[in-house]
C-alpha positions as semicolon CSV with decimal commas, in nm:
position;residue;x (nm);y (nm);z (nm)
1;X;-0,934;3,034;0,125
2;X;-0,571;2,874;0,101
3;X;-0,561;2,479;0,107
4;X;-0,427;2,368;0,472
5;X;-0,205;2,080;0,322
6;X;-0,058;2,073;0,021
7;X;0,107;1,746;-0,210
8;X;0,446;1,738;-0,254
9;X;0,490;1,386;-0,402
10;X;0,275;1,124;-0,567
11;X;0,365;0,777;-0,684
12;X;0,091;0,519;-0,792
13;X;-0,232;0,524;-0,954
14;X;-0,511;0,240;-0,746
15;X;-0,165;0,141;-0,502
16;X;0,099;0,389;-0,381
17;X;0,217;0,685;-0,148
18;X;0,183;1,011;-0,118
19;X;0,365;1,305;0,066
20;X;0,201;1,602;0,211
21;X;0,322;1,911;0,362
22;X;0,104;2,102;0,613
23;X;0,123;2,503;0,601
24;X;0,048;2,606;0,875
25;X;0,290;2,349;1,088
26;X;0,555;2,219;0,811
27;X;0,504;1,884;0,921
28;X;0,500;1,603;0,642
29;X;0,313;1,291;0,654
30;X;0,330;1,016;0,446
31;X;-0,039;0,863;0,272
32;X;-0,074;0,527;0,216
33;X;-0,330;0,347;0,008
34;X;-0,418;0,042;-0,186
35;X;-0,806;0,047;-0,337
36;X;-0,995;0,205;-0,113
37;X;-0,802;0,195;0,206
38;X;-0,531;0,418;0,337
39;X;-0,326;0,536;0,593
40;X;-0,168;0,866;0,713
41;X;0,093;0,898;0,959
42;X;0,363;1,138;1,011
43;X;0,751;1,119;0,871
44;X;0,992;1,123;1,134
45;X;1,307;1,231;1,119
46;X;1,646;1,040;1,269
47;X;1,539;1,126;1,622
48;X;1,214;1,043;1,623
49;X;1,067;1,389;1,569
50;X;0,811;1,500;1,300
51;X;1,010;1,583;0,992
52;X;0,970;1,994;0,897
53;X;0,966;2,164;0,565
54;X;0,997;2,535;0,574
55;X;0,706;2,696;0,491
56;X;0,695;3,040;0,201
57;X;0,446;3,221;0,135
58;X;0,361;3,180;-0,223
């Protein structure tokens, strides 16, 4: 079975952010955390609308 979201970026090891993409929409959303809490929303772009990667098939 192929992974629903995958990472695109990752910075930080117990505090940081991370980016990932989902495949089947192309929507990104940034992760937050810091110990054990976090936070996911998603990136928007200029006009307020869920920023879009394209999505290939790999």
């Amino acid at each position: 079975m192929k992974k629903r979201f995958i990472k695109v970026h990752s910075e930080g090891t117990i505090k940081g952010n991370e980016i990932w993409v989902d495949r089947e929409t192309g929507v990104n959303y940034l992760f937050h955390f810091d110990g054990n809490a976090g936070g996911l929303t998603p990136l928007l772009n200029k006009d307020g609308k869920p920023l879009v990667t394209p999505i290939y098939d790999e």
